[in-house]
C-alpha positions, 0 to 999 in steps of 0.5 A: 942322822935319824932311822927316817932319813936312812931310808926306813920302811912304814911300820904297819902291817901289809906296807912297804912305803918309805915312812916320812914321821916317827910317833910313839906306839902309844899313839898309833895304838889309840889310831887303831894301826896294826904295827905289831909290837914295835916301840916306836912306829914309823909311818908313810905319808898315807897312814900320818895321815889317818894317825892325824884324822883319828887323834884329831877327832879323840882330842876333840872329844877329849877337849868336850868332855873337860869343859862340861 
């Protein structure tokens, strides 16, 4: 039984939801997330959701650059 299914709270700054996937602080670093100083960041269904919009358009860059 995961910190998730215990009932943890999204990691970001200012919210208080229920967090529903656990993401590297890496990886919410590169989002632009404010979680503060954490090593592991938990996120509700809303700010997954901004993680997913934000690392899909860097790895399309990223995927551009390596073919030229």
């Amino acid at each position: 039984m995961g910190r998730i299914d215990k009932g943890v709270n999204c990691s970001v700054v200012g919210c208080s939801e229920k967090a529903i996937r656990s993401i590297s602080s890496e990886d919410a670093s590169q989002a632009k997330l404010n979680i503060g100083d954490a090593k592991r960041a938990y996120l509700c269904k809303t700010h997954y959701k901004e993680l997913k919009k934000h690392l899909r358009k860097d790895r399309r860059l990223q995927k551009w650059r390596w073919n030229q």
